[in-house]
N, C-alpha and C positions, 0 to 999 in steps of 0.2 A: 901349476906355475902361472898360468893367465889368471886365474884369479888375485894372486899376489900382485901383479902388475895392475890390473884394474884398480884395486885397494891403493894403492901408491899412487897410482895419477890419479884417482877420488880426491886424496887425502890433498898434495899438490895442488887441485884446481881448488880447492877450499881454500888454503892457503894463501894463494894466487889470489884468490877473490876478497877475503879478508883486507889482506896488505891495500888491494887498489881501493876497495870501500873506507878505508881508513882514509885515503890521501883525496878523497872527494871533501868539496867544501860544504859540508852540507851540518847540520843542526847534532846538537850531542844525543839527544832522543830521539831522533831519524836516524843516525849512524846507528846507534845501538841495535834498534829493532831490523834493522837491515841485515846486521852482525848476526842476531839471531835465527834471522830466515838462513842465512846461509850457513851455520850450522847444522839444522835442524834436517835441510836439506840434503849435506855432506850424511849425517848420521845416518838418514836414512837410505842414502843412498850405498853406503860399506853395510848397512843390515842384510839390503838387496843382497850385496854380492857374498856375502858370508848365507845366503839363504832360508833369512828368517822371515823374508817376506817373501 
């Protein structure tokens, strides 16, 4: 069951981080590549908890 919950406030703080990097005033090629660290991030972070790393 903690694992479910981990997975869910992962998924959440991606989210979270998404939306606030969207509403920064910053360049359409800086946002993007920001967008993609925090993915890339989030992904590996739920591979953690599913234990594939």
């Amino acid at each position: 069951m903690s694992i479910l919950i981990s997975i869910l406030i992962t998924f959440l703080v991606v989210i979270l981080v998404l939306y606030l990097v969207n509403r920064l005033p910053i360049e359409g090629r800086t946002k993007q590549l920001v967008q993609a660290i925090v993915i890339i991030i989030g992904i590996l972070s739920l591979l953690r908890y599913l234990a594939v790393f």
